[in-house]
C-alpha positions in Angstrom: -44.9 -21.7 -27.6 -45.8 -18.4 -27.0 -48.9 -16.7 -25.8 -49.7 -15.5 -29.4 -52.1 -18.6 -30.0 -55.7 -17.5 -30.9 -58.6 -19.8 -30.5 -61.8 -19.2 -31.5 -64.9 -21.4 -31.2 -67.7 -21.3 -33.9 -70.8 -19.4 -32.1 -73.0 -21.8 -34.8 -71.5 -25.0 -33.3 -73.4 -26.6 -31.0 -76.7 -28.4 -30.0 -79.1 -28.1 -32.7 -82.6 -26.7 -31.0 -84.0 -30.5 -31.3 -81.3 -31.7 -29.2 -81.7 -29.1 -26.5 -85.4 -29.4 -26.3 -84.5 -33.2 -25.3 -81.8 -32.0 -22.9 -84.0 -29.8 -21.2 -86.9 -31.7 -21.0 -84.2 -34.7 -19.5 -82.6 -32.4 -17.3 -86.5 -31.0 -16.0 -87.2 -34.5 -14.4 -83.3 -35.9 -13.4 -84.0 -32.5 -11.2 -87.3 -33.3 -9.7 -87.0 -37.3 -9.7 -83.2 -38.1 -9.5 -83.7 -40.5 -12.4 -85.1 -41.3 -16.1 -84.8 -43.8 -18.6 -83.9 -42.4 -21.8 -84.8 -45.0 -25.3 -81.1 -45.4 -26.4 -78.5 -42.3 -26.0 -80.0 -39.2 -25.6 -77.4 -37.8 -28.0 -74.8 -39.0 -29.7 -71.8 -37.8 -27.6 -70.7 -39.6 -25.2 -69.2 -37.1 -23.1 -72.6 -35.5 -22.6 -74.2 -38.9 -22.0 -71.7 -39.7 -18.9 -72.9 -36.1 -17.7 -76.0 -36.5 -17.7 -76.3 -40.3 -16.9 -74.1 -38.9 -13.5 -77.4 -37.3 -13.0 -79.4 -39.9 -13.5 -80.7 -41.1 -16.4 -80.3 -44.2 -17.1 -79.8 -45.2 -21.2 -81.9 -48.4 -22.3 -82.4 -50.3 -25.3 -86.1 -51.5 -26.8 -84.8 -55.1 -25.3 -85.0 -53.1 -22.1 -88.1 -51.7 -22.9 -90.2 -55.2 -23.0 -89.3 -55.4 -19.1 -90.2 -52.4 -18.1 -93.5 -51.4 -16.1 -94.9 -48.0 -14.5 -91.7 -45.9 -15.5 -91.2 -42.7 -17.6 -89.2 -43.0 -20.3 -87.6 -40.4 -22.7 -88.2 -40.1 -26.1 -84.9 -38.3 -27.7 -84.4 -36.1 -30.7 -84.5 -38.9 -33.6 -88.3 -40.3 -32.5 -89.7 -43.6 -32.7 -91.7 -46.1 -34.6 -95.6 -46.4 -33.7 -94.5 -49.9 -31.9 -92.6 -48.6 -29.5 -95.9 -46.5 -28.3 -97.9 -49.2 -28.3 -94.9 -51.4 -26.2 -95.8 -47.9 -23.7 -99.6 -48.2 -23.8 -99.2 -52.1 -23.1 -96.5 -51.5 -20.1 -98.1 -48.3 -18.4 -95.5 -46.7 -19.3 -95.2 -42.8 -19.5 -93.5 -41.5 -22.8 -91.6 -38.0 -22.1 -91.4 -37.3 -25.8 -88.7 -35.1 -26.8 -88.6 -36.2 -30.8 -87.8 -33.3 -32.5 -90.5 -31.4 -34.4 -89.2 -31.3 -37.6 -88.6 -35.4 -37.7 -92.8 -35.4 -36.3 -93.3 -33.6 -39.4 -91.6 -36.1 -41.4 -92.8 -39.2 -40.1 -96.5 -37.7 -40.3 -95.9 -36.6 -43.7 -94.4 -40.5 -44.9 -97.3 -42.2 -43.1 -100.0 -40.1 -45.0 -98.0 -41.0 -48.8 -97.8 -44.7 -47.4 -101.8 -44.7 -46.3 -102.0 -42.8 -49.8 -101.0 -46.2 -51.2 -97.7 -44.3 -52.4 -94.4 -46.3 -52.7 -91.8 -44.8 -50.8 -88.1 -44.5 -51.1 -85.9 -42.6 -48.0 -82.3 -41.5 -48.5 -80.6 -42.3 -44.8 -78.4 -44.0 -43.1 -79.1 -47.9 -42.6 -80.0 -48.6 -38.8 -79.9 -44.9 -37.3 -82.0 -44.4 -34.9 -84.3 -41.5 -37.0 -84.4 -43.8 -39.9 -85.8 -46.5 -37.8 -88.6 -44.8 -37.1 -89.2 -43.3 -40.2 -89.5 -46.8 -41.8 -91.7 -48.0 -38.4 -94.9 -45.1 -40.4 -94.8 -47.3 -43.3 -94.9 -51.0 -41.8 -91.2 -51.4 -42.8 -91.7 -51.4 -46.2 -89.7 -48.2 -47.4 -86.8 -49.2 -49.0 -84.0 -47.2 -47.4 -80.7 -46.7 -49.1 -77.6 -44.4 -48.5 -76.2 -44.2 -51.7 -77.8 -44.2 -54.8 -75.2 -47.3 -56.3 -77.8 -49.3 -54.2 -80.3 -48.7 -56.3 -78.6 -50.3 -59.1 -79.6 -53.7 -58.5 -83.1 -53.1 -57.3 -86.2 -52.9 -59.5 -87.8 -50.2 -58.3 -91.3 -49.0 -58.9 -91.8 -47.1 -62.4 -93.7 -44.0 -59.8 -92.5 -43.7 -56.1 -92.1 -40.5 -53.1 -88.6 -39.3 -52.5 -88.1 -39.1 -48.9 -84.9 -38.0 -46.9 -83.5 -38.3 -43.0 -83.9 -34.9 -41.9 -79.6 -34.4 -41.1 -78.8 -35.5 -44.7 -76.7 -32.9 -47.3 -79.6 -31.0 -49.2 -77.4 -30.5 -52.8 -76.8 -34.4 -52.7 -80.9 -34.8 -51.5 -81.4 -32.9 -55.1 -78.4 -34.9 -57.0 -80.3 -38.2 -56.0 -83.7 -36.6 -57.1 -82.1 -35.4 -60.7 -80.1 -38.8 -61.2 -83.7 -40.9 -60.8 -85.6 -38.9 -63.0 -83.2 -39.2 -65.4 -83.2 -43.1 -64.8 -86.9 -42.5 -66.0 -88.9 -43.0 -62.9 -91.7 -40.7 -62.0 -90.1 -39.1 -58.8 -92.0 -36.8 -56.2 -89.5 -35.5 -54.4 -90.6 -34.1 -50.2 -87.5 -32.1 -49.3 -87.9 -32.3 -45.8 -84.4 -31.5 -44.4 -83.7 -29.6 -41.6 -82.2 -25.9 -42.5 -81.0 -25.1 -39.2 -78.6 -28.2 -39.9 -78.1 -28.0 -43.3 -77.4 -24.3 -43.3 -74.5 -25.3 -41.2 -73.2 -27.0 -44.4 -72.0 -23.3 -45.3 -71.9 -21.2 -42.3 -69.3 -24.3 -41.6 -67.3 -23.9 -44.9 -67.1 -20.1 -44.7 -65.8 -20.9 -40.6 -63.0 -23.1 -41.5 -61.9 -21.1 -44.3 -60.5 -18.2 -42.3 -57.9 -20.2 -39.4 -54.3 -21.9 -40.1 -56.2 -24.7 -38.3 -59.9 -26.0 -37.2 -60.1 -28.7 -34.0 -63.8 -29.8 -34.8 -65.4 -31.7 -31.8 -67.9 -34.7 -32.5 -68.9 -37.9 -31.1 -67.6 -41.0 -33.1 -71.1 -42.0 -33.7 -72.4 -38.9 -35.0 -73.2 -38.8 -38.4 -74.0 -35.2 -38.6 -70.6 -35.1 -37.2 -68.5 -37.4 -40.1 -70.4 -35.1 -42.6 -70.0 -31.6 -41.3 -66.2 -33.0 -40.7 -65.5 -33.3 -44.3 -67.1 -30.2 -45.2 -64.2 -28.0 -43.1 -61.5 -31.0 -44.4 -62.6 -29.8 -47.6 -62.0 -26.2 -46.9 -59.3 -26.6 -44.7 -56.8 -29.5 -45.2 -55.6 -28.6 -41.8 -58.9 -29.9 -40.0 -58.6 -32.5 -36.9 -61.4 -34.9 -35.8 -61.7 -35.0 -31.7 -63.9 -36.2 -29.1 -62.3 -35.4 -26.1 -59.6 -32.4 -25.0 -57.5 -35.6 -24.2 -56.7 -35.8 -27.8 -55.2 -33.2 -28.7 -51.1 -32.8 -29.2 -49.8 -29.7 -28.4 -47.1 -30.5 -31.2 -50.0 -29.6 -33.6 -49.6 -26.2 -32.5 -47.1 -23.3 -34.0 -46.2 -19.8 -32.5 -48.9 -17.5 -33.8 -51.6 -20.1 -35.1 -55.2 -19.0 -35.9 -57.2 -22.3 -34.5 -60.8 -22.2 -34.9 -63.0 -24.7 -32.9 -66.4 -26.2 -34.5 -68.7 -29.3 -34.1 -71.6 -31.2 -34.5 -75.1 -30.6 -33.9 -74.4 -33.2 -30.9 -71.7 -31.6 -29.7 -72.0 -29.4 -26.6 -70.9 -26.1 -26.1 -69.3 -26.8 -22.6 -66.7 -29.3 -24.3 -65.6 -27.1 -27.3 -64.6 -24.7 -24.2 -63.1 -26.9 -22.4 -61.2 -27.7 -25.9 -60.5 -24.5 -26.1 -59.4 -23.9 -22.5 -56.7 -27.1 -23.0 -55.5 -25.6 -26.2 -54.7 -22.2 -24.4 -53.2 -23.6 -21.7 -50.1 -24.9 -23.7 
């Protein structure tokens, strides 16, 4: 292959600002202290997990949490239900809350419908982590659902608040809205997705569009990942799903390829380099 190969990596990959306020906060105290607890993974990528549990932190689950005493432990990105402060009061422990602020806003703005006696419906994905503790500000009683076919079977409430998980597509947020009201139901709708990640919907697009091929770079259990994914896959037929440089085949490569190199907004900058250094050095 010769040297005419030109990789590019997207400048609007990378961590979202929620994420890096929890990184830095994380990486503030694994400096001072050697060590911190951190309430599940800090982001979902493991190769940035393994760097920074090398430092020190040390992942736990809420199992983990009923043991603990006299600790700090980090809040990430996605936040938590009101228990797990109250678990913290109880244990003396210190909560290093990194949530992000646009999932605050969110969880304050649920638990005000739900002690406004409003019924309340959020569009997410069953068991992540932000979802979690969305449905902790209403006692568990939102109904949660990721696709609307599971609303076929349930009687739902003639009047109800539209909620959504901050990461979620904004055009389907508004297809869901459209499709209830037309089912009848008196729908208020809070659009409460984050732009910085949905405006990566587009930029996305627009990015994968101009290369003969796009390496996009995402944890496996990033669901910002999976969607952002199929928005170049749509764009791009020629779009591969990585987590590590150690998956790549140079045999995916021709003489004089355009490869551009994107991710999620859990995907760090240093390993879409490092991506992009492998993919050079064929």
């Amino acid at each position: 292959m010769s040297k005419n190969l030109k990789v590019t990596i997207d400048k609007d990959s990378g961590f979202c600002f929620g994420v890096v306020y929890a990184i830095d906060m994380a990486e503030e105290i694994l400096d001072e202290e050697g060590y911190l607890y951190c309430l599940g993974d800090i982001v979902h990528n493991d190769e940035e997990v393994a760097r920074l549990k090398a430092k020190g932190l040390r992942i736990i689950s809420h199992e983990d949490l009923h043991g603990l005493r006299d600790v700090k432990v980090l809040i990430r990105a996605h936040g938590e239900a009101p228990e797990t402060y109250k678990l913290a009061l109880e244990n003396n422990i210190t909560l290093i809350d990194a949530s992000c602020p646009v999932v605050l806003k969110l969880q304050n703005r649920i638990k005000t419908s739900f002690d406004d006696q409003e019924k309340i419906l959020i569009f997410g994905k069953h068991g992540h982590a932000e979802v979690i503790g969305l449905q902790g500000q209403t006692n568990n009683e939102a109904l949660v659902f990721q696709d609307i076919t599971e609303l076929d079977q349930v009687e739902l409430p003639a009047k109800f608040t539209l909620y959504s998980q901050t990461t979620k597509s904004v055009d389907r947020f508004y297809e869901i809205k459209d499709e209830l009201l037309r089912r009848g139901y008196e729908v208020k709708a809070n659009d409460t997705i984050c732009r910085q990640v949905s405006n990566r919907y587009e930029d996305l697009g627009t990015f994968a569009k101009q290369y003969d091929k796009i390496i996009f770079v995402s944890g496996k259990k990033s669901s910002n990942g999976k969607v952002l994914f199929e928005v170049c896959k749509q764009v791009n037929p020629e779009t591969y799903f990585i987590s590590d440089p150690e998956e790549l085949d140079a045999n995916l490569f021709s003489e004089n390829d355009t490869i551009g190199i994107c991710g999620a907004t859990s995907t760090p900058m240093w390993l879409m380099q490092k991506v992009k250094e492998t993919i050079e050095a064929y």
